[in-house]
C-alpha positions in Angstrom: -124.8 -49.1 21.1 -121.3 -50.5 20.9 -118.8 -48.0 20.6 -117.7 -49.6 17.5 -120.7 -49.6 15.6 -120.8 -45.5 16.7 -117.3 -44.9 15.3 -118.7 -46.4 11.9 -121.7 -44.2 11.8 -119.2 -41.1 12.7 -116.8 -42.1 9.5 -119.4 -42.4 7.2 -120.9 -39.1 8.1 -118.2 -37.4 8.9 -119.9 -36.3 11.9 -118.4 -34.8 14.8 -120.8 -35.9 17.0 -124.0 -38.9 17.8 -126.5 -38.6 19.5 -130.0 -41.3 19.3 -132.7 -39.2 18.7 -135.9 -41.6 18.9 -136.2 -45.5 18.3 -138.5 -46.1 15.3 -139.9 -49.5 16.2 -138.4 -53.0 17.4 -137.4 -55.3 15.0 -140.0 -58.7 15.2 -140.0 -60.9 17.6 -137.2 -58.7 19.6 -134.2 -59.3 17.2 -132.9 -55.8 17.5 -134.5 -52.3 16.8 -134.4 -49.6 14.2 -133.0 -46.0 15.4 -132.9 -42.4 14.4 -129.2 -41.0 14.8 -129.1 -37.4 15.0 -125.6 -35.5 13.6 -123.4 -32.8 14.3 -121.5 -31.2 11.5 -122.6 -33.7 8.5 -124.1 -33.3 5.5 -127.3 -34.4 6.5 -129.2 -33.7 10.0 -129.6 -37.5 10.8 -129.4 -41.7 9.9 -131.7 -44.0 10.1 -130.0 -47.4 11.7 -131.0 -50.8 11.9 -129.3 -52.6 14.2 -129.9 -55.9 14.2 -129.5 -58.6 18.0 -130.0 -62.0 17.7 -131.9 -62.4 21.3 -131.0 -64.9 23.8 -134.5 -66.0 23.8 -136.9 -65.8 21.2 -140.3 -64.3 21.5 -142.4 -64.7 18.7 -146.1 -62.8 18.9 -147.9 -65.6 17.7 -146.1 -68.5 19.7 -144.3 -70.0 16.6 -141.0 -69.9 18.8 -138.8 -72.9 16.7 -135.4 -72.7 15.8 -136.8 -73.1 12.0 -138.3 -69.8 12.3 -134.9 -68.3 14.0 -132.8 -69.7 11.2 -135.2 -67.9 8.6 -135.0 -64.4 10.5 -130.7 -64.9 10.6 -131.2 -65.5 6.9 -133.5 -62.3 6.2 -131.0 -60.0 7.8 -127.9 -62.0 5.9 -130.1 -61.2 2.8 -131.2 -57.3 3.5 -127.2 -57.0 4.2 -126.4 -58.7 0.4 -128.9 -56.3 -0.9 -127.2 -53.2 0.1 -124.2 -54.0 -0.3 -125.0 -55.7 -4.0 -128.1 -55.1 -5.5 -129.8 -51.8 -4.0 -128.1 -49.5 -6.4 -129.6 -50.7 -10.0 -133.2 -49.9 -8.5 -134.5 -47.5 -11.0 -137.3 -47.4 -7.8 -136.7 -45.2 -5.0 -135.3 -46.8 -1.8 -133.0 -45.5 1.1 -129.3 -45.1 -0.1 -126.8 -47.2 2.2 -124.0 -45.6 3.8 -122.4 -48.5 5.8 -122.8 -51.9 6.8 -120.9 -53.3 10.1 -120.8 -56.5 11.6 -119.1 -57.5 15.0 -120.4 -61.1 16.4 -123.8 -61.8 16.1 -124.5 -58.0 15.5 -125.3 -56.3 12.2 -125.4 -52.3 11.5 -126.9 -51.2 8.7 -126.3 -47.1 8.0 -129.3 -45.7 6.0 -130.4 -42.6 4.4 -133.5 -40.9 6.5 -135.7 -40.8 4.1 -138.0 -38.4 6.4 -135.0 -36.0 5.9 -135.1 -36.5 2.1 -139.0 -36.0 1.6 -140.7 -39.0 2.1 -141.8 -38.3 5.7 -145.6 -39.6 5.0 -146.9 -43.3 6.3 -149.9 -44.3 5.3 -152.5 -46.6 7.3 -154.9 -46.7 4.3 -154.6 -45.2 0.6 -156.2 -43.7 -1.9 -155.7 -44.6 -5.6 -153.5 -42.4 -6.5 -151.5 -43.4 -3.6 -152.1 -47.4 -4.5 -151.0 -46.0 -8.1 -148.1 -44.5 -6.5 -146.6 -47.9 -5.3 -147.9 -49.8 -8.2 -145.4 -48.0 -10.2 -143.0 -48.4 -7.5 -143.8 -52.3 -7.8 -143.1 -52.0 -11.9 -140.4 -50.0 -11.8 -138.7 -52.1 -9.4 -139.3 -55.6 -11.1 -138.1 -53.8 -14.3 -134.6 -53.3 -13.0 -134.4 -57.2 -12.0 -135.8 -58.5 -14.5 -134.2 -62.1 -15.8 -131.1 -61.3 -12.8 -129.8 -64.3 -10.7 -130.7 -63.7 -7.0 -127.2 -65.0 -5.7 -127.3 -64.4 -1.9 -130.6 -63.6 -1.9 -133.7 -65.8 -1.3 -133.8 -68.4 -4.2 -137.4 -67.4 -3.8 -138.6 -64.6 -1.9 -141.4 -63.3 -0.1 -141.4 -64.2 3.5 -144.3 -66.8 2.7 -142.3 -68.8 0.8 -144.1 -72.4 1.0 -140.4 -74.0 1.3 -139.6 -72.2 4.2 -143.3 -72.4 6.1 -143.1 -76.3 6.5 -145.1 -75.7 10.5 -147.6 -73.1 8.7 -148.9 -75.8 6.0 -149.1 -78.7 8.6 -151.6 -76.5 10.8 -153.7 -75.9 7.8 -156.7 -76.8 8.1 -158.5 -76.4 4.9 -157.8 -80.0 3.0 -158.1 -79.0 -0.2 -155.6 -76.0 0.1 -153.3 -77.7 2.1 -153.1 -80.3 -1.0 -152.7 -77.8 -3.6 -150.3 -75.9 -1.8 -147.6 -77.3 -3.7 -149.3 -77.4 -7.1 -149.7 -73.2 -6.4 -145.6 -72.9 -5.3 -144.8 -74.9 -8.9 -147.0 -72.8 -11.1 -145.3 -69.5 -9.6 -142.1 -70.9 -9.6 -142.6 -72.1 -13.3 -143.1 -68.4 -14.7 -140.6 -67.7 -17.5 -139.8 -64.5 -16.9 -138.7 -63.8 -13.3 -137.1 -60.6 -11.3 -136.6 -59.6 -7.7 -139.7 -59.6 -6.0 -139.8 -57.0 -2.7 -141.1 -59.6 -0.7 -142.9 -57.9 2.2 -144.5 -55.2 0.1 -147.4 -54.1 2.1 -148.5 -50.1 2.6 -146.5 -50.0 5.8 -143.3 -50.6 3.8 -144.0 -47.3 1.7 -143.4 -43.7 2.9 -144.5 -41.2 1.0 -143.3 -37.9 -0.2 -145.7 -34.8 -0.5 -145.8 -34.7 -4.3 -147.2 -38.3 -3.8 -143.6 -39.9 -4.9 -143.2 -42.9 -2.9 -140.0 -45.1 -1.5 -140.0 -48.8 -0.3 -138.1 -50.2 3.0 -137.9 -52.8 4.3 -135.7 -55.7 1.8 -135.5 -59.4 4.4 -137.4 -60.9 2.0 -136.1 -59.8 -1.5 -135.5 -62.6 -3.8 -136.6 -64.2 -7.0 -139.8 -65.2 -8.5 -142.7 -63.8 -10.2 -143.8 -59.6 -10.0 -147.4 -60.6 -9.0 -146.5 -61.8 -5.7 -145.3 -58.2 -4.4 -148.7 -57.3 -6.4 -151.2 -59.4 -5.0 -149.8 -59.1 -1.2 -150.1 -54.9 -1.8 -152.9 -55.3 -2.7 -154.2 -57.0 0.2 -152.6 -54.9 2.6 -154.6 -51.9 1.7 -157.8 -52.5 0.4 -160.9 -54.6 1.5 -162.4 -57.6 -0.2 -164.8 -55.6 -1.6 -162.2 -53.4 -3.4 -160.1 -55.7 -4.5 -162.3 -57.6 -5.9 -164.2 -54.5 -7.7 -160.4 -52.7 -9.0 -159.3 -56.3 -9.8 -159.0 -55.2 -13.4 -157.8 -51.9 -13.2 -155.4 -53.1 -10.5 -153.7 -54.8 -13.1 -153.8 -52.7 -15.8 -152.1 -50.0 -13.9 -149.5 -52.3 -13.3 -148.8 -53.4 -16.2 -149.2 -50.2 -18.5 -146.3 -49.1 -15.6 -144.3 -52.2 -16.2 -144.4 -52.3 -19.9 -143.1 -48.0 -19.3 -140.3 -49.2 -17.2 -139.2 -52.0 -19.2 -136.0 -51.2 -22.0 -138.9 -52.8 -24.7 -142.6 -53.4 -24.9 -142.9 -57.1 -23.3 -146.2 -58.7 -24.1 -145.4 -62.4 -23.6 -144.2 -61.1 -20.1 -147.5 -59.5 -19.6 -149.4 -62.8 -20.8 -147.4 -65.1 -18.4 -148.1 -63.2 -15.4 -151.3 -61.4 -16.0 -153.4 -64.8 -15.0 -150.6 -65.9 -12.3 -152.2 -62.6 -9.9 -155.0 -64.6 -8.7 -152.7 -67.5 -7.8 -149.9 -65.7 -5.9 -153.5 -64.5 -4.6 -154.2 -68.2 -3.5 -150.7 -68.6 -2.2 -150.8 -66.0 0.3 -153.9 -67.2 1.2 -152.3 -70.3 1.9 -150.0 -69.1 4.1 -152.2 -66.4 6.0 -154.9 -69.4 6.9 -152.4 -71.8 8.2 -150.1 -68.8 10.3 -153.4 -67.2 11.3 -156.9 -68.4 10.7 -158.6 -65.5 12.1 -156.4 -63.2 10.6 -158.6 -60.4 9.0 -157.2 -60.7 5.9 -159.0 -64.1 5.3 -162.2 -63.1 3.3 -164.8 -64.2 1.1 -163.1 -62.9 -1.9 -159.8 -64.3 -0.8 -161.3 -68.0 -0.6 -163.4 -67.6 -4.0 -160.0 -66.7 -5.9 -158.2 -69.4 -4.0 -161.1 -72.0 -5.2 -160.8 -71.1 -8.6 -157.0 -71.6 -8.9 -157.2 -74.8 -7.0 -159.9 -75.8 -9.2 -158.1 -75.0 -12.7 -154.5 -76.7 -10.7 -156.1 -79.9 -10.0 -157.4 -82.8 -12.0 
């Protein structure tokens, strides 16, 4: 690491010495890597750092190697750097403090709490519900503190779906009908009164848990506006078959909203109406995405296209 970037790490910490204890994971499609700094004489035993590279050549993992897709990955690191430095501290839901941002080039460091040091050592490759509950309430609690803010330097819209920034995705669509109602779907979730900061890449992997079952989010590329259900639906998907979801459908949402309506400053029933029925079509719009990015993806299931049908079906004429 460049020397530079080091001597911010030692400022912040006030540690008297670095040293790289393990790399965590690569960031996608090789633009850098996340890093667990170990430290001497601080008041805590390590940092977690992401350190962002743009590489000199780009290697996506499913071949969609265009500079459309670079520009959006620059943009998602512009945007998680915004949100530290901005946004992160109104989250009434837990997330990694930041200690320091530094930039030199084409380089980005961004100096993070370890959240394994603070508790929340636990990933999870499937939950339970009281797990699923866990982040549910993460998911309320979170839109709460947004709720009706402007997203300035942040996505307009987020999620990393986004059918304004998947132009290549929707032309390799196959499914007509979808492909047609794509942007019908993008209006109606853009058209929600009420918006907040949605996550924008909420699935379980983006969760670690504590062991009192508290749970913290990562991860914030995609943060930006829209509608709470997105972050919902996408959760959702991320962690439970089709046979769940579909079962839990109603006590998904209930959970979420009973949370929501806990978090808010007030009771918000017109909130609730609005986006209670717009679940099955941020549902449809994932969907959309997922079939045109991937159309073996595992994700793409019977319940997923019976949802999608019926919101195409109650969209179009």
């Amino acid at each position: 690491m460049d020397p530079y970037f080091l001597s911010i790490i030692q400022q912040k910490t006030g540690a008297s010495a670095l040293k790289e204890q393990e790399t965590l994971q690569a960031l996608w499609s090789g633009y850098g890597k996340i890093l667990r700094i170990k430290l001497a004489d601080a008041a805590v035993k390590s940092v977690v750092v992401k350190h962002v590279q743009l590489p000199a050549q780009q290697n996506h993992p499913r071949g969609w190697n265009t500079d459309l897709g670079h520009q959006r990955k620059v943009k998602s690191y512009q945007v998680e750097t915004r949100w530290y430095d901005t946004y992160s501290e109104h989250s009434a839901a837990r997330l990694p403090h930041c200690l320091a941002i530094g930039r030199r080039g084409d380089e980005v460091l961004m100096v993070l709490e370890d959240l394994d040091g603070a508790g929340y050592a636990l990933r999870k490759q499937a939950a339970s519900w009281e797990e699923i509950n866990a982040c549910l309430q993460w998911l309320a609690q979170f839109h709460a503190s947004y709720l009706g803010k402007t997203p300035d330097g942040l996505w307009e819209t987020g999620t990393y779906w986004h059918l304004g920034t998947r132009p290549q995705e929707l032309e390799a669509l196959d499914d007509q009908a979808l492909k047609e109602a794509a942007p019908l779907i993008d209006e109606k979730l853009n058209a929600c009164q009420f918006k907040t900061f949605v996550h924008g890449d909420a699935k379980l992997a983006n969760f670690c848990f504590a062991g009192d079952g508290k749970v913290s989010g990562v991860d914030f590329q995609y943060v930006g506006g829209g509608c709470g259900m997105k972050d919902v639906a996408y959760f959702i998907g991320s962690c439970l078959d089709e046979r769940e979801c579909e079962r839990l459908e109603g006590q998904i949402l209930d959970t979420y909203f009973d949370h929501l309506q806990a978090a808010l400053e007030q009771p918000n029933d017109a909130l609730e109406k609005e986006w209670r029925p717009l679940y099955r079509v941020a549902w449809a719009d994932f969907h959309r995405f997922l079939k045109g990015w991937s159309p073996g993806h595992w994700k793409i299931n019977s319940y997923s296209e019976r949802v999608t049908a019926a919101v195409i079906k109650s969209l179009t004429p």
